[in-house]
C-alpha positions in Angstrom: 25.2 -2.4 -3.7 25.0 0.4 -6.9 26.0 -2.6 -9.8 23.8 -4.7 -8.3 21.3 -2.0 -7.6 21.6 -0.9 -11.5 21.1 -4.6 -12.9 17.8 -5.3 -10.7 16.1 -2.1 -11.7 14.9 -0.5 -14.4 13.0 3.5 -14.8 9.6 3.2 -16.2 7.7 5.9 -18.6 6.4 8.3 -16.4 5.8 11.6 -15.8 5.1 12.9 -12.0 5.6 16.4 -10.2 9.6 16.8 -8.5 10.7 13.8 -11.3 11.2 11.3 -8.8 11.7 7.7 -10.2 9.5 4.4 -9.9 11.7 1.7 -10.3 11.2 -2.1 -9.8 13.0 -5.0 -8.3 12.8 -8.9 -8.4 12.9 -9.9 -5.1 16.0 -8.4 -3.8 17.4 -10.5 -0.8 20.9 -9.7 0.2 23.2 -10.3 -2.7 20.2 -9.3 -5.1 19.2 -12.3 -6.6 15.8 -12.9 -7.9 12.8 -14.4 -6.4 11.9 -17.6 -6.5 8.8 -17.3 -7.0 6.8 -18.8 -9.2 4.3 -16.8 -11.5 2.1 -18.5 -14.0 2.8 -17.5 -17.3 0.8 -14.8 -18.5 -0.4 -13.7 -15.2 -2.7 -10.5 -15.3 -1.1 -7.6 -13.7 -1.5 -6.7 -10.0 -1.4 -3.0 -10.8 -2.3 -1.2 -13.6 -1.9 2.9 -13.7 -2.4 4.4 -17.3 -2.2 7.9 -18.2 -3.1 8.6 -14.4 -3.2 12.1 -13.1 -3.8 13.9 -9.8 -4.9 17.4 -9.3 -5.0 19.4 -5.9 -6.1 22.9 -5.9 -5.4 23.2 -9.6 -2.2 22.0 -8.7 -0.7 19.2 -10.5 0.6 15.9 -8.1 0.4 13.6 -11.0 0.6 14.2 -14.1 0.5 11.0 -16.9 1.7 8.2 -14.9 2.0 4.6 -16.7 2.5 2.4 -14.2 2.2 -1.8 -14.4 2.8 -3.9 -11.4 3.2 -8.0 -12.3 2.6 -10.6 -9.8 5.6 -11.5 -7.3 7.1 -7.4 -8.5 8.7 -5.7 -5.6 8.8 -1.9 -6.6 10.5 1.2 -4.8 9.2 4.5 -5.8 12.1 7.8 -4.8 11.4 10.7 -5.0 11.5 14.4 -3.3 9.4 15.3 -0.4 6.0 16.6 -2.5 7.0 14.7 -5.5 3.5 13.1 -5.4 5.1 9.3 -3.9 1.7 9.5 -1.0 -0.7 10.1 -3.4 0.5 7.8 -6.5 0.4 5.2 -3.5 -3.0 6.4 -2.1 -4.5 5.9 -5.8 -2.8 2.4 -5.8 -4.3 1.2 -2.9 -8.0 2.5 -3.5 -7.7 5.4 -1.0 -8.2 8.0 -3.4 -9.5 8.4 -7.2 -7.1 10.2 -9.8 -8.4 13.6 -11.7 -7.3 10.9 -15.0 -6.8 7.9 -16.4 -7.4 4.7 -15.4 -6.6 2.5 -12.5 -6.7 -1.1 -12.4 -6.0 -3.2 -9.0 -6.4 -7.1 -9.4 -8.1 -7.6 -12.2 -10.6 -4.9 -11.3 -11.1 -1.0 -12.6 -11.5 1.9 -9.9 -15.0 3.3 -10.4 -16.5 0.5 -11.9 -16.6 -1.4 -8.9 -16.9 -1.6 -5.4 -13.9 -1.0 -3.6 -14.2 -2.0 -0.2 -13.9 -5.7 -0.6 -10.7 -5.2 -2.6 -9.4 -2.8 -0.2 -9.2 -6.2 2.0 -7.1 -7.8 -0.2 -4.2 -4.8 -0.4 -2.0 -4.4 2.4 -0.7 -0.6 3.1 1.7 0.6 5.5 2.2 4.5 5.0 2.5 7.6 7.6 -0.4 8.7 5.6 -3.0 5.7 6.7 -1.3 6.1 10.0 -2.7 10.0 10.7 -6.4 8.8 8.7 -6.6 6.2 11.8 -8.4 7.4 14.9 -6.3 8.2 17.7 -8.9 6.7 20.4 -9.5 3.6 18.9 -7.2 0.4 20.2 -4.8 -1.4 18.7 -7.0 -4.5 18.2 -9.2 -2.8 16.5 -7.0 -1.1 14.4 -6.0 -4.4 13.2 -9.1 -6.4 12.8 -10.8 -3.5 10.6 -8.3 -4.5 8.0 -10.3 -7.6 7.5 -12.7 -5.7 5.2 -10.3 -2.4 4.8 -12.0 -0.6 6.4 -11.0 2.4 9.1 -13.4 2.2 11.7 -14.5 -0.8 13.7 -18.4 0.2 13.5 -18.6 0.3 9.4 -18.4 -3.9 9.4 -19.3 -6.5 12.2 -16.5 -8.7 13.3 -16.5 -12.1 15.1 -14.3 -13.9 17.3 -12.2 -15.8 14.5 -11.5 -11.9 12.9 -10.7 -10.9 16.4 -8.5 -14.3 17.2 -6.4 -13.5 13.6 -5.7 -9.9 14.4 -4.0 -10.7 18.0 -2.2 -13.4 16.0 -0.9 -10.7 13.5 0.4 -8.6 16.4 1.5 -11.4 17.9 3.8 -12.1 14.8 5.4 -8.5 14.8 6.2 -8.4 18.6 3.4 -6.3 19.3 0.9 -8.6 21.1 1.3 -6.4 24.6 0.1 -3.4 23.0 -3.7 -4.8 21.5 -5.5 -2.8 24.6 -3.6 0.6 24.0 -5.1 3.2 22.3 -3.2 3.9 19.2 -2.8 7.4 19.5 -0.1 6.7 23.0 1.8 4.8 20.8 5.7 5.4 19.5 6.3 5.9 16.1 7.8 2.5 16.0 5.1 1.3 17.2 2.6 2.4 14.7 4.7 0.8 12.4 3.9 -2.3 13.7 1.0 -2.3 14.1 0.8 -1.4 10.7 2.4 -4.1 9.5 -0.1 -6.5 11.9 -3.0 -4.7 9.8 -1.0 -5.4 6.6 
């Protein structure tokens, strides 16, 4: 509903290629109330973007993004097809350093520390993770390597407990019947879930 739509939201500073708009939420559940959650007072940020920008063959993606994500935040980001929305998100999630500025996920700054561990503990489902996923390898094990983010079952060992959580996850979505596929046969739909299992 617009009103309600205009009352939960709100435009942030920032400053990215085809002006497309970050705007954030609290917990928007059908009449768009907010969320119930509770947050302790003063609780660090979840996300923190400042002054971020992204350049591709001396092309500008990003350019001064200020960004802060607070626990229990539900965010949308609109924008344009090559706006920059895949590669803000990429840079969010640890999947790829900005050309500037600073980038802070749970507590902890990208390039002073060691990102796969906290890739574990951020859950992404994008078209863009999708295509960075081997086409050969099955849907189990596109869902267990999420248990140290990582994209390829050989990188990390994983034992039968990992194994038993991932087939509960796609249990969960409705996608338990496709664990021995390969994930390169399946639907667009699909992927999504699967996705969502890995998330």
């Amino acid at each position: 509903h617009p009103a309600v739509s205009a009352n939960l939201t709100r435009q942030i500073d920032q400053n990215v290629a085809g002006a497309h708009h970050i705007r954030r939420g609290w917990g928007v559940r059908g009449a768009g109330v907010r969320s119930a959650a509770v947050t302790p007072p003063n609780a660090p940020p979840v996300l923190e973007l400042r002054h971020v920008g992204h350049r591709r063959d001396e092309r500008a993606i990003l350019h001064d993004v200020s960004w802060t994500v607070g626990p229990a935040e539900r965010w949308v980001v609109l924008g344009p097809n090559g706006s920059g929305k895949t590669t803000l998100l990429r840079i969010a999630s640890l999947w790829l350093h900005p050309s500037s500025g600073t980038v802070r996920v749970l507590g902890e700054e990208l390039g002073r520390t060691d990102v796969r561990p906290l890739r574990a503990r951020v859950g992404v489902v994008s078209a863009a993770l999708a295509d960075r996923l081997r086409i050969d390898l099955t849907v189990a094990d596109v869902v267990v390597t999420s248990r140290r983010g990582a994209l390829e079952p050989w990188w990390h060992t994983y034992d039968d407990h990992d194994r038993a959580r991932a087939a509960e996850a796609l249990e969960r979505v409705g996608a338990a019947h496709l664990a021995g596929r390969l994930f390169g046969t399946l639907s667009s739909g699909e992927r999504q879930r699967v996705q969502l299992a890995r998330t």
